[in-house]
C-alpha positions in Angstrom: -43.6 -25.6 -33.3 -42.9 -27.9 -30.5 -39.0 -28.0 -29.2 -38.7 -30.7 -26.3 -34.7 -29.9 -26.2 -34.6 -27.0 -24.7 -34.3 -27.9 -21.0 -36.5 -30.7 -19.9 -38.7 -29.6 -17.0 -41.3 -27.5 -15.8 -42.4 -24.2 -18.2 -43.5 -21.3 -16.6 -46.1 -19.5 -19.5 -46.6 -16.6 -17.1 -44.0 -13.9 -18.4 -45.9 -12.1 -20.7 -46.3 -8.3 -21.7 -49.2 -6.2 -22.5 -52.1 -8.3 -24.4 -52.0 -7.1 -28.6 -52.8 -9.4 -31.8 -49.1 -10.2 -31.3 -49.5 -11.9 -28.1 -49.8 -15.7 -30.7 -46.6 -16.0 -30.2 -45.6 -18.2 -27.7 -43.5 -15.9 -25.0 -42.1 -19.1 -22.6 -39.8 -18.7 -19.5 -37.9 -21.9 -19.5 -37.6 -23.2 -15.6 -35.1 -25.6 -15.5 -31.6 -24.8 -15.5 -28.2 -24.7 -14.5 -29.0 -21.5 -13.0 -31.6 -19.5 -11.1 -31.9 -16.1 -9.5 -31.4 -15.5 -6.0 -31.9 -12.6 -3.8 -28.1 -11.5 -1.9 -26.9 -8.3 -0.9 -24.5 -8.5 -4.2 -27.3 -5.8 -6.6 -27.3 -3.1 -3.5 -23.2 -3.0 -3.9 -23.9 -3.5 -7.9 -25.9 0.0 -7.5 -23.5 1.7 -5.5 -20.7 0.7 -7.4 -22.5 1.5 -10.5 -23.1 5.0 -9.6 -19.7 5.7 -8.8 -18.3 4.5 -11.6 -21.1 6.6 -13.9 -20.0 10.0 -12.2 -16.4 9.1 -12.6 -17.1 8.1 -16.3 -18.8 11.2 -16.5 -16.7 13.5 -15.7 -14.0 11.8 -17.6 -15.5 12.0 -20.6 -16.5 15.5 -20.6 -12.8 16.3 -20.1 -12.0 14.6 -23.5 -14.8 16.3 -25.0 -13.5 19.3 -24.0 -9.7 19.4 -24.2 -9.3 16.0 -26.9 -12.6 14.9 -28.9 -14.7 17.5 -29.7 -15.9 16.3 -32.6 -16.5 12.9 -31.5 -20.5 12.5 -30.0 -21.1 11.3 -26.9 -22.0 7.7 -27.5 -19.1 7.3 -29.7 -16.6 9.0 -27.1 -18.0 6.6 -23.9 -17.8 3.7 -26.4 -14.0 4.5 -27.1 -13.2 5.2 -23.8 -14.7 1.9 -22.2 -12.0 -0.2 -24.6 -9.1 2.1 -24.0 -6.6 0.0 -22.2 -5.8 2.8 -19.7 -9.2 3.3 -18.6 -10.6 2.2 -15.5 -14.0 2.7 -14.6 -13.2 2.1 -10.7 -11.3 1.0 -7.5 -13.5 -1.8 -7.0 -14.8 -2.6 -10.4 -11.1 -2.7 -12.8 -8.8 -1.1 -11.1 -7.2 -4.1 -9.2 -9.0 -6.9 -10.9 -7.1 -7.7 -14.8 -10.0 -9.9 -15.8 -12.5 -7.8 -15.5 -10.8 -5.0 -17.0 -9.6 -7.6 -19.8 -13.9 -8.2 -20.3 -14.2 -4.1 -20.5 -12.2 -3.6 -23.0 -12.9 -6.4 -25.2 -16.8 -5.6 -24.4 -18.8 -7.2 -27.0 -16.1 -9.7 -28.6 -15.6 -13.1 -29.0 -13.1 -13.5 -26.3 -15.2 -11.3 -23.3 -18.1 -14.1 -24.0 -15.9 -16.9 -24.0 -14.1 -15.6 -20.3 -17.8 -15.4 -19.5 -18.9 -18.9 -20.8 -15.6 -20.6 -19.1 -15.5 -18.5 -16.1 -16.0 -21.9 -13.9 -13.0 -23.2 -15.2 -11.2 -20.2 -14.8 -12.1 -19.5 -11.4 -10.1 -22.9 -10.7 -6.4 -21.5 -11.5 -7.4 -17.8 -9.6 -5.1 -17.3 -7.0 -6.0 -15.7 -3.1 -4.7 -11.8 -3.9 -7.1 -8.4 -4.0 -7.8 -8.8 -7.5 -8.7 -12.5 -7.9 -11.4 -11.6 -4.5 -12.3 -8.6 -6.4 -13.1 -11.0 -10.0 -14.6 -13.6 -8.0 -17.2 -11.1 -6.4 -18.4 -10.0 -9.6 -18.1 -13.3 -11.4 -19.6 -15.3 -9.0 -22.6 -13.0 -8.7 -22.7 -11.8 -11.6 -26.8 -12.5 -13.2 -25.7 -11.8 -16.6 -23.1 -13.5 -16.9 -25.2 -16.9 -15.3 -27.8 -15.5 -18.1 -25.6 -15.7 -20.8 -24.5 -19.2 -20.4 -28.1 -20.0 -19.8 -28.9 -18.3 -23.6 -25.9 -20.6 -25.4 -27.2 -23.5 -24.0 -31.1 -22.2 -25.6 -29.5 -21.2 -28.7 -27.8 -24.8 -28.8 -30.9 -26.3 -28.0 -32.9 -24.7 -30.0 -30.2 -25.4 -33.5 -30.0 -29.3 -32.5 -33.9 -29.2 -33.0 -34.0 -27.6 -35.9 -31.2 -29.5 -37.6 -32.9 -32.3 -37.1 -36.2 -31.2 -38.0 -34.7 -31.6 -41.8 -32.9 -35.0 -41.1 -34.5 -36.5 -44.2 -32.7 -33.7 -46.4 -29.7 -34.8 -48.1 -27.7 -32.3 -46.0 -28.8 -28.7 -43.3 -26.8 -25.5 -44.6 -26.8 -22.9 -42.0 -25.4 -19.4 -41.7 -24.1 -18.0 -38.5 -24.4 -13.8 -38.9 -22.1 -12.2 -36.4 -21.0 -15.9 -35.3 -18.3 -14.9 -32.7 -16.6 -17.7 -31.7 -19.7 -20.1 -33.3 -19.9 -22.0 -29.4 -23.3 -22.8 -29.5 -23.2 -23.7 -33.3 -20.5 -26.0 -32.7 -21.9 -27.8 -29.9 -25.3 -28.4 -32.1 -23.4 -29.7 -35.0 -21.7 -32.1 -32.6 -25.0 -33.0 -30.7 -27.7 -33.1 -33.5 -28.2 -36.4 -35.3 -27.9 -35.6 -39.0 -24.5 -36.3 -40.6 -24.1 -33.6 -43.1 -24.4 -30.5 -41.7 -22.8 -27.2 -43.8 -22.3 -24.5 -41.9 -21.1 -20.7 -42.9 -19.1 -18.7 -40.4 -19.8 -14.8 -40.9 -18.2 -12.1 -38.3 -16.7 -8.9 -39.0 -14.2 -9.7 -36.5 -10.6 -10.8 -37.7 -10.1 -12.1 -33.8 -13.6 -13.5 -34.1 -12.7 -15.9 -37.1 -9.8 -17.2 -35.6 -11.4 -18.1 -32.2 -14.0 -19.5 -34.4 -11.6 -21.8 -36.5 -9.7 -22.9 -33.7 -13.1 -23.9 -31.8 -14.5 -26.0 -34.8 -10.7 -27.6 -35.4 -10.8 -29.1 -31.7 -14.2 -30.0 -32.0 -12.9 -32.0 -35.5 -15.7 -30.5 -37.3 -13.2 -28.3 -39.2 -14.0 -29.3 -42.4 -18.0 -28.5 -42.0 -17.3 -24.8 -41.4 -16.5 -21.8 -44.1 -15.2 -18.5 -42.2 -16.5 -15.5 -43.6 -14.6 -11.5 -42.4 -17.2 -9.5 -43.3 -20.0 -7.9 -42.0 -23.8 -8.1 -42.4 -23.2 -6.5 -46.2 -22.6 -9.5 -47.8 -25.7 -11.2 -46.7 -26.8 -11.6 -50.3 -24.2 -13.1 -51.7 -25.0 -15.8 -49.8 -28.5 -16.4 -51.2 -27.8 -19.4 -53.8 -26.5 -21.0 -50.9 -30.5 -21.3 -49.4 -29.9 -21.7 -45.7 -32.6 -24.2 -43.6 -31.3 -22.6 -40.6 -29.8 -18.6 -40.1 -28.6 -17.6 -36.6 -28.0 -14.5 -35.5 -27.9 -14.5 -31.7 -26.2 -11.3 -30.0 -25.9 -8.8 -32.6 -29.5 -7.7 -32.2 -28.3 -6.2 -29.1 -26.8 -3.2 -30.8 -29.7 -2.2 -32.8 -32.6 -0.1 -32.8 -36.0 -2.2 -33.4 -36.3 -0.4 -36.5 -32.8 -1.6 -38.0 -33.4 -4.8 -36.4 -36.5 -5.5 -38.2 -34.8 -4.5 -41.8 -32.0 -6.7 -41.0 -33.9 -10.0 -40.3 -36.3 -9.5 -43.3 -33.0 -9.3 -45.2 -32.3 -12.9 -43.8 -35.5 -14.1 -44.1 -35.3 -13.5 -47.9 -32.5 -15.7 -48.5 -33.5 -18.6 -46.4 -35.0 -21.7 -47.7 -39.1 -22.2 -47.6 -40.0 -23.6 -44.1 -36.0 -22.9 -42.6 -35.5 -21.4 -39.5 -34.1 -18.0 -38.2 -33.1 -17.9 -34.4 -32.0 -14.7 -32.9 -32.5 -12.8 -29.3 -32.0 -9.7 -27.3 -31.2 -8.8 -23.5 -33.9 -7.9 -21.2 -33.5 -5.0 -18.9 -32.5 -6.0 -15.5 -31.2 -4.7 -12.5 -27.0 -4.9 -13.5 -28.2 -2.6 -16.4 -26.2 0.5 -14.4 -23.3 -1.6 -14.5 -23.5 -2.7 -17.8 -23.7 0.7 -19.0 -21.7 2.7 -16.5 -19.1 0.7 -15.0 -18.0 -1.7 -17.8 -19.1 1.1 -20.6 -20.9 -1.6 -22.2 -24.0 -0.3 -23.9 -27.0 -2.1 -25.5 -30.6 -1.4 -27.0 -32.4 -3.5 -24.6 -35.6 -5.0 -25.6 -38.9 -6.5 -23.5 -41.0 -9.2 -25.3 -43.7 -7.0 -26.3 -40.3 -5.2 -28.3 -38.7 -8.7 -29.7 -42.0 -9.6 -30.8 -42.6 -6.7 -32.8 -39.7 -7.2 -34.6 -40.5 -11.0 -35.7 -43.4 -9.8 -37.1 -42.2 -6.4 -38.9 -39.4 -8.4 -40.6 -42.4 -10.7 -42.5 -42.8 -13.9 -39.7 -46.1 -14.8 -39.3 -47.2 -14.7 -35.5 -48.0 -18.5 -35.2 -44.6 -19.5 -36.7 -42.9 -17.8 -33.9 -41.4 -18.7 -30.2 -39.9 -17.0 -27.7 -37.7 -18.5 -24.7 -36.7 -16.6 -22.2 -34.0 -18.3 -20.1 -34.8 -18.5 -16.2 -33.4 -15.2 -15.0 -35.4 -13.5 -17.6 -32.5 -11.5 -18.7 -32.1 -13.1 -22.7 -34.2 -13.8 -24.7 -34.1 -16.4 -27.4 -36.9 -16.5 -30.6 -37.1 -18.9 -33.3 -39.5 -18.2 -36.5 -40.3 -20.5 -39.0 -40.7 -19.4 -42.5 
């Protein structure tokens, strides 16, 4: 498979794991982009911070398993406490700063990615006060935020390809799973050069759907778009409906390589014959602490080797799989042919 628009520019092949029969797929660090790592003082502060905030965390939640949730396990209980509105994980993480407590407790949503995704434009109308410096310092430095911009522009890359890879079909149906506010979908239906795109919406998230219609009404492609609020249960319903192209970038995150592997060959199964299926996971990286600890933000993270593994125990076939990693190495993005 051969995708020239994902990034024009120089492709670094060297970002590969241990050698196994798996290693045919194509594991690809794209070079070219918006953004690129760079070496500041900003992780040494993102460590301290970090371990702060874990203790802190710590001890508060062994006081509500003592005295409030007993019952609740410990997982669940951090989980919960990172989205409670009067939580704060620190003086210098979301204490003083509302936007990144706002991203804490909406950790995982719709609207934390899109604050991340538009944080340029939002930086614009901050004012000069503690807790705009205090937003600004972690924004501004912030790898995985830079990494998750760099993974929608992949993923819309990635769907303009292989939209137009069936430009001699009569129309491309696609399914979204856990489609969030359906950003990078959106931009591809706008981008890619076939005229009759079909495209179904599905997110478990009431607050999801909405951002989602509204995004696809000012984009005029309204009428292209059917919003599903449910969750990954209703997969099969959908299988008359013989998708060329199933999404499902982000909610891989959140699951064990065992469960993510039974998912996708649940998808794979309803897709048409030669379709694609484009999903990814997050790379461990040094603002893992952080992630975990000071935003409560917990995901199963996943090294190529890992993602690999899972293309091929859902039923791909080794040579009908990519993976692109963006340039800070932190998401990565596979496509599989069926």
């Amino acid at each position: 498979m051969i995708f020239g628009n994902v990034f024009t520019g120089t492709i670094d092949s060297d970002f590969l794991s241990n050698k196994k029969a798996e290693d045919t797929i194509r594991v690809i660090t794209i070079s070219d982009s918006e953004y690129y790592n760079s070496k500041n003082p900003y992780i040494l502060l993102v460590l301290v911070f970090s371990f702060i905030a874990m203790f802190s965390n710590l001890l508060k939640g062994l006081f509500r398993k003592i005295f409030r949730e007993r019952d609740k396990p410990f997982p669940k209980l951090f989980w919960d406490m990172g989205r409670d509105k009067n939580h704060k994980s620190g003086f210098f993480i979301d204490k003083f700063s509302p936007l990144n407590h706002y991203i804490k407790v909406k950790a995982a949503s719709s609207v934390a990615l899109d604050i991340l995704y538009d944080w340029e434009d939002i930086r614009k109308k901050m004012g000069d006060d503690l807790g705009s410096k205090i937003t600004k310092f972690w924004f501004d430095n912030m790898a995985n935020r830079k990494a998750l911009s760099n993974r929608k522009k992949v993923v819309s890359s990635l769907l303009v390809d292989a939209i137009d890879a069936f430009i001699d079909e009569p129309e491309v149906r696609i399914i979204s799973i856990a489609s969030g506010s359906a950003r990078a979908v959106i931009e591809a239906v706008k981008e890619c050069k076939h005229e009759n795109v079909r495209v179904i919406l599905i997110d478990k998230d009431e607050e999801a759907i909405l951002n989602a219609k509204r995004n696809a009404f000012k984009s005029g492609l309204f009428d292209n778009f059917e919003f599903i609020c449910d969750s990954t249960r209703c997969l099969e319903n959908f299988s008359d409906f013989r998708p060329h192209i199933v999404e499902m970038v982000g909610l891989v995150d959140y699951y064990s390589n065992e469960k993510a592997s039974k998912l996708i060959a649940r998808v794979r199964k309803i897709m048409l014959k030669s379709g694609f299926f484009i999903t990814g996971n997050i790379n461990k990286n040094p603002e893992k602490l952080f992630l975990d600890w000071g935003l409560l933000w917990p995901m199963c993270y996943k090294c190529p080797d890992e993602l690999k593994g899972i293309m091929i125990n859902a039923g791909f076939s080794p040579e009908k799989v990519s993976i692109f990693y963006e340039p800070l190495k932190i998401h990565g993005v596979s496509i599989a042919q069926k």
